[in-house]
C-alpha positions in Angstrom: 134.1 105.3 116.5 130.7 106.6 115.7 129.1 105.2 112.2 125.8 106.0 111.0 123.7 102.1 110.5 121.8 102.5 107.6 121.2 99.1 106.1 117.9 98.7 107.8 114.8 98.0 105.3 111.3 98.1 107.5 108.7 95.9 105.1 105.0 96.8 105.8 102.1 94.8 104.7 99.7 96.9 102.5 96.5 94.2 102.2 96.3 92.2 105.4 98.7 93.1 107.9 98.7 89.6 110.9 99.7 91.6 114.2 100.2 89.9 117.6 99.3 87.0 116.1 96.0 87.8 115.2 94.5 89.5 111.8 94.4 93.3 111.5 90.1 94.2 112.0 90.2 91.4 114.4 87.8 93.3 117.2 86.3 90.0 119.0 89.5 88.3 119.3 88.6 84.7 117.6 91.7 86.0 115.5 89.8 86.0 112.4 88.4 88.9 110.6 84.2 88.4 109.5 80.9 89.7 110.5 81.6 89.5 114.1 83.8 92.0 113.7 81.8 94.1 111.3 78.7 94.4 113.9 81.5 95.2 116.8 82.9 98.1 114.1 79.4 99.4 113.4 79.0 99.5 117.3 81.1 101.5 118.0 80.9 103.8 114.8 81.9 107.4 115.1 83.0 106.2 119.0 85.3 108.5 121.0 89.3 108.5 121.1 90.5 105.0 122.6 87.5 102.5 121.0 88.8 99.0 119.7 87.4 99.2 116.4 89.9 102.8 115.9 92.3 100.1 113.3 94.6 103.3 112.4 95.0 105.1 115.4 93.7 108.0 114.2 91.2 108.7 117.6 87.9 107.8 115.2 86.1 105.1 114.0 85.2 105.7 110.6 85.3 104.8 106.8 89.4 104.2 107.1 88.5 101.6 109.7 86.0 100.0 107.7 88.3 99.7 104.6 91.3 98.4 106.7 89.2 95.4 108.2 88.1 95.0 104.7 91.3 94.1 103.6 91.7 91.5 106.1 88.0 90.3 105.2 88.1 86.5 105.8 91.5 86.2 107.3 92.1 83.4 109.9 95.4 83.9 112.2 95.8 80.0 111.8 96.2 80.5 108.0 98.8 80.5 105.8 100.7 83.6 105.2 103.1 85.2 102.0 105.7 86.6 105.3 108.2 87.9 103.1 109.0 87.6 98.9 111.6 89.0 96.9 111.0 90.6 93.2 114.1 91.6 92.4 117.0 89.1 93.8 120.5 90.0 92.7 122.4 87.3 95.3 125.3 85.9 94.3 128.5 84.0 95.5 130.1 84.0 98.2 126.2 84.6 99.6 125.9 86.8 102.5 123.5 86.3 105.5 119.8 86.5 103.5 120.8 86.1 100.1 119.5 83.0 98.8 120.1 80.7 94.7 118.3 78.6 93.5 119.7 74.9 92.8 120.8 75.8 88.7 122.8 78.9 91.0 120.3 81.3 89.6 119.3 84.6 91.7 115.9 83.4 90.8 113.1 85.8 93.1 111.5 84.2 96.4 108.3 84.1 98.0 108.1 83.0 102.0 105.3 80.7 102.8 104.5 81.2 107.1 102.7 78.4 109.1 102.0 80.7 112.2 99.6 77.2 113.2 100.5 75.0 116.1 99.9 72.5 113.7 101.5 71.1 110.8 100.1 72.8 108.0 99.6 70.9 104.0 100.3 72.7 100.9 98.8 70.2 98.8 96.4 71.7 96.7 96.9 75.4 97.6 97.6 78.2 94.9 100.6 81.0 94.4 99.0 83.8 91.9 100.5 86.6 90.5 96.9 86.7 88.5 93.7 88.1 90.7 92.3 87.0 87.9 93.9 83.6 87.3 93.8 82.4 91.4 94.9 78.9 90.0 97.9 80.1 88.2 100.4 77.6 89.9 99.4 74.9 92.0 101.6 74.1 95.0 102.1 70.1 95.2 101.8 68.0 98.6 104.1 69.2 100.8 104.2 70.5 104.7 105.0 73.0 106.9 105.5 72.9 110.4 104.5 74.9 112.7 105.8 77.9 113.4 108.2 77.3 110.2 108.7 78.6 106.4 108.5 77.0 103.2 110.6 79.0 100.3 109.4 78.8 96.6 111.4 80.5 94.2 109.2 82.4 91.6 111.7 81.8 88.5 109.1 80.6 85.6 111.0 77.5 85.9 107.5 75.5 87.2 108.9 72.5 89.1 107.0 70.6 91.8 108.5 68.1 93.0 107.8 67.8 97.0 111.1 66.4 97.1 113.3 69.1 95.4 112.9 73.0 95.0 109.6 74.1 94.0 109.6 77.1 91.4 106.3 78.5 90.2 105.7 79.2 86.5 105.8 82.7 87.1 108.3 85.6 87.6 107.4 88.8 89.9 108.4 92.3 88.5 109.8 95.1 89.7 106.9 97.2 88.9 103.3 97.5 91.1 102.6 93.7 91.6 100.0 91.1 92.6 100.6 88.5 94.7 98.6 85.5 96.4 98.3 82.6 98.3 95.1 81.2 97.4 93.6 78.2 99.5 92.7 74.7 97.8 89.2 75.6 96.5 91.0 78.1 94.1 88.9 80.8 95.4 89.6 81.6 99.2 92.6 84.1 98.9 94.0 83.2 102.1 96.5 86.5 101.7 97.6 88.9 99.3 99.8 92.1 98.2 99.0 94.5 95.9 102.6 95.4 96.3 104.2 98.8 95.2 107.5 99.2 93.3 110.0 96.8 94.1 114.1 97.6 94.4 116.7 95.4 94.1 117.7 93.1 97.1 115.0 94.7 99.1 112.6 92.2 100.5 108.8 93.0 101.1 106.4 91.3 103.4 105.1 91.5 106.9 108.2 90.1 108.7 108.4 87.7 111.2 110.9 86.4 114.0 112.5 83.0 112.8 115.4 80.9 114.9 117.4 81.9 117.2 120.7 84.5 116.9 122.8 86.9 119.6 122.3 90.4 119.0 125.1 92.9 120.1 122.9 95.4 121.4 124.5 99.3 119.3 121.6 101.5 119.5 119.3 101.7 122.7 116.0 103.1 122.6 115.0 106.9 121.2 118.3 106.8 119.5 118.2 110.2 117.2 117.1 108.9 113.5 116.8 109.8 109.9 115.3 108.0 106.8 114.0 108.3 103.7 111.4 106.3 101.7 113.1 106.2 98.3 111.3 106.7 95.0 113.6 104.6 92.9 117.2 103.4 93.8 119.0 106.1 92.1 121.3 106.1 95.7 122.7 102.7 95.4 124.6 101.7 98.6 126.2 105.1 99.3 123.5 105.5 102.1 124.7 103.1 104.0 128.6 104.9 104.2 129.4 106.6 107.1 130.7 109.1 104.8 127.7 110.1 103.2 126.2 113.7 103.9 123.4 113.6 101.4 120.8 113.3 104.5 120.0 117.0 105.5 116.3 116.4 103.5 115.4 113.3 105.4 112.6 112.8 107.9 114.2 113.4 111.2 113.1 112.2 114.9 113.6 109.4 117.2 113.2 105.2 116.7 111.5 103.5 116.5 110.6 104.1 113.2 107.6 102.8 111.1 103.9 102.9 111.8 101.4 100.9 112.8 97.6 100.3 111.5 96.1 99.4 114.6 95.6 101.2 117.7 98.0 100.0 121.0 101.3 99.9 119.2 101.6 103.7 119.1 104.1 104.0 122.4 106.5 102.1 119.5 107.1 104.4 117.2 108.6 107.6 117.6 109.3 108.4 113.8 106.3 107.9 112.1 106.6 107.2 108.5 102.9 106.0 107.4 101.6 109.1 105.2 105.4 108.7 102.8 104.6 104.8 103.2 101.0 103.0 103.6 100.0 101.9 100.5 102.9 103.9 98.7 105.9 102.4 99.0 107.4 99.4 101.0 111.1 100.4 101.4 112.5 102.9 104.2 116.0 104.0 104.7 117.1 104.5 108.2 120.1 105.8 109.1 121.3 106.0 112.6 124.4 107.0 115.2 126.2 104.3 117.4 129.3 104.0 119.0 131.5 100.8 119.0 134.9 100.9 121.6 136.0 97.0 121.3 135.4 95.3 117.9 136.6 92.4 118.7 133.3 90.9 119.1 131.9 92.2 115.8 
């Protein structure tokens, strides 16, 4: 049986990316982005092909450079991070694996608070934003994280705070271009931040990260042939992710991985690169791709 997989969404962070654990335009690795790593950048300005301040992997150090360790101007690996949110959540019952309600059974949306700390982490007195210019919008009340782990707050307008039930902000996200913040107790510090493109329905955006433990059943091995698309609106439903579908001859064609990355050494991972249709455009890719399955038993 061949099938093309095409439920796949790849999520990039368009303000301040945290890779390997460390902040994007981190060049002295302290894993925190600040004028350390400015003076390394302006060392090695206009450097040749292969210099660690070359944040896009374009082979040059230049103004790009300068603008992407701007974005992560301040950032601390050891801070709290937006991983993942939700704008437009349509779950419902029975849910399926990643759907989420809130405790009135609302599909209310979702923003994923990240400890990457070996420590446990307090929320008491941080901010959520959809405001840059109201940081203080909603104040998150005393509760912790540990490390390693999430904390999910719905953003349903509903405001509640109570550290011992669901906390809801008094806010909603839209599907539209966005804001979005997590703003550190002295309501100034924006510890991270989106300025997030159109959102789509059931589509999550973020940076991603790896949480528990599953068993994968390994379908698709490496530079398996690949298409996708980076939709402009969601005119295509589901009926991209049926085998049946033939409406595919335009898409971007190559090899996986697919994505891209914003800073050099991660290059060898990506075979399709997608970041001219994507960075700073659009946080949604469609990726469609060929497998064979003899025994479904263990599906």
């Amino acid at each position: 049986m061949r099938i093309a997989l095409a439920s796949l969404a790849l999520m990039a962070s368009v303000v301040s990316s945290v890779i390997a654990g460390c902040p994007l335009g981190d060049l002295n690795g302290d894993c925190k982005v600040d004028s350390q790593d400015l003076r390394v950048l302006a060392d090695q300005w206009l450097a040749p092909p292969g210099s660690l301040a070359d944040l896009n992997g374009d082979q040059e150090v230049n103004v790009t450079d300068f603008a992407l360790l701007a974005e992560s101007w301040q950032i601390e690996a050891h801070s709290l991070v937006i991983s993942e949110f939700m704008a437009l959540n349509g779950s419902k019952l029975p849910l399926d694996a990643g759907e989420a309600l809130d405790e009135d059974g609302d599909s209310s949306d979702w923003i994923e608070i990240y400890n990457p700390a070996d420590t446990v982490v307090s929320l008491d007195g941080w901010y959520l934003t959809d405001n840059a210019n109201n940081l203080t919008r909603w104040e998150i009340p005393s509760a912790q994280i540990s490390p390693g782990d999430f904390k999910i707050v719905f953003a349903s307008g509903k405001d509640r705070d109570s550290p011992d039930g669901q906390l809801h902000t008094n806010f909603q996200l839209g599907s539209s271009e966005g804001f979005l913040a997590l703003v550190k107790p002295d309501g100034k510090t924006i510890a991270h931040a989106y300025q997030y493109p159109q959102q789509f329905g059931d589509i999550s955006y973020g940076i991603g990260s790896k949480s528990g433990t599953s068993t994968t059943l390994v379908l698709v091995p490496e530079s398996t042939n690949a298409k996708a698309l980076i939709p402009t609106d969601d005119s295509l439903g589901l009926n991209w992710t049926y085998r049946d579908f033939t409406e595919d001859s335009g898409w971007l064609t190559g090899k996986t991985g697919v994505g891209f990355e914003t800073s050099s050494g991660y290059e060898g991972y990506i075979a399709l690169d997608v970041r001219t249709q994507m960075y700073n455009k659009n946080g949604t890719c469609y990726i469609r791709l060929p497998f064979e399955i003899d025994d479904l038993s263990n599906l």
